[in-house]
C-alpha positions as CSV (number, residue, x, y, z in Angstrom):
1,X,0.0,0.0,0.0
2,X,1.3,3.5,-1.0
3,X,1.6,6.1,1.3
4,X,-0.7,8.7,-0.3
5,X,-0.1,12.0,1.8
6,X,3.3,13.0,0.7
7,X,4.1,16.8,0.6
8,X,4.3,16.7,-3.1
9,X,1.3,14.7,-4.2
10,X,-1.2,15.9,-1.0
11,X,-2.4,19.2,-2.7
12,X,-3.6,17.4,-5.9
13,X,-4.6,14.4,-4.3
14,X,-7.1,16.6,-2.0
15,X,-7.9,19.1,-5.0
16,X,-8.5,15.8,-6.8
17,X,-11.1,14.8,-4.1
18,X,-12.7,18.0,-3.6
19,X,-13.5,17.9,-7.4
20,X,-15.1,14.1,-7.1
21,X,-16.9,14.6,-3.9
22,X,-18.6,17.8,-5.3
23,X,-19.4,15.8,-8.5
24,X,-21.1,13.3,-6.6
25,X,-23.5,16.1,-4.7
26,X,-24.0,17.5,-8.6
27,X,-23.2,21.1,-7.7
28,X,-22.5,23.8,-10.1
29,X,-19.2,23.9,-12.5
30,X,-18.8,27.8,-10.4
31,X,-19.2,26.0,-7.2
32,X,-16.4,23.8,-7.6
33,X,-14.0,26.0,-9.3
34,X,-14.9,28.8,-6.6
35,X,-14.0,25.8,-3.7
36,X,-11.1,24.6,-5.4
37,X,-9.8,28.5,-6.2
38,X,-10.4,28.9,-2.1
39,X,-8.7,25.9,-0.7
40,X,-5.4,26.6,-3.6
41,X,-5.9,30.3,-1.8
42,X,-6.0,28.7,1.7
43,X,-2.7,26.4,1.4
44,X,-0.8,28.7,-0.3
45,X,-1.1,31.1,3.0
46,X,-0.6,28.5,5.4
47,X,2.4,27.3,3.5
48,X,3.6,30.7,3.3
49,X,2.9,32.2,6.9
50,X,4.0,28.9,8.8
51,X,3.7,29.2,12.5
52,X,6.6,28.4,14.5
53,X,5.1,25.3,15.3
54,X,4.5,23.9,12.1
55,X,8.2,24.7,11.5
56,X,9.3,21.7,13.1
């Protein structure tokens, strides 16, 4: 078995799940791209304004 939440594949892997899971509850091509644009948005800051304690 794989090991699936490696820094390099987990942003994808989750952007990948976001767009199946919203599929699945058949909302709107804007809703998706809107909650995919906002969690992009929302990693980008938390991997660029790292709290001390994620630094370890």
């Amino acid at each position: 078995m794989q090991n699936t939440t490696t820094p390099e594949s987990s942003p994808s892997k989750l952007l990948e799940q976001v767009h199946d899971r919203i599929r699945v509850k058949h909302y709107s091509i804007r809703t998706e791209s809107y909650y995919v644009q906002w969690i992009k948005q929302f990693i980008f800051h938390i991997l660029r304004f790292k709290p001390p304690a994620l630094a370890k």
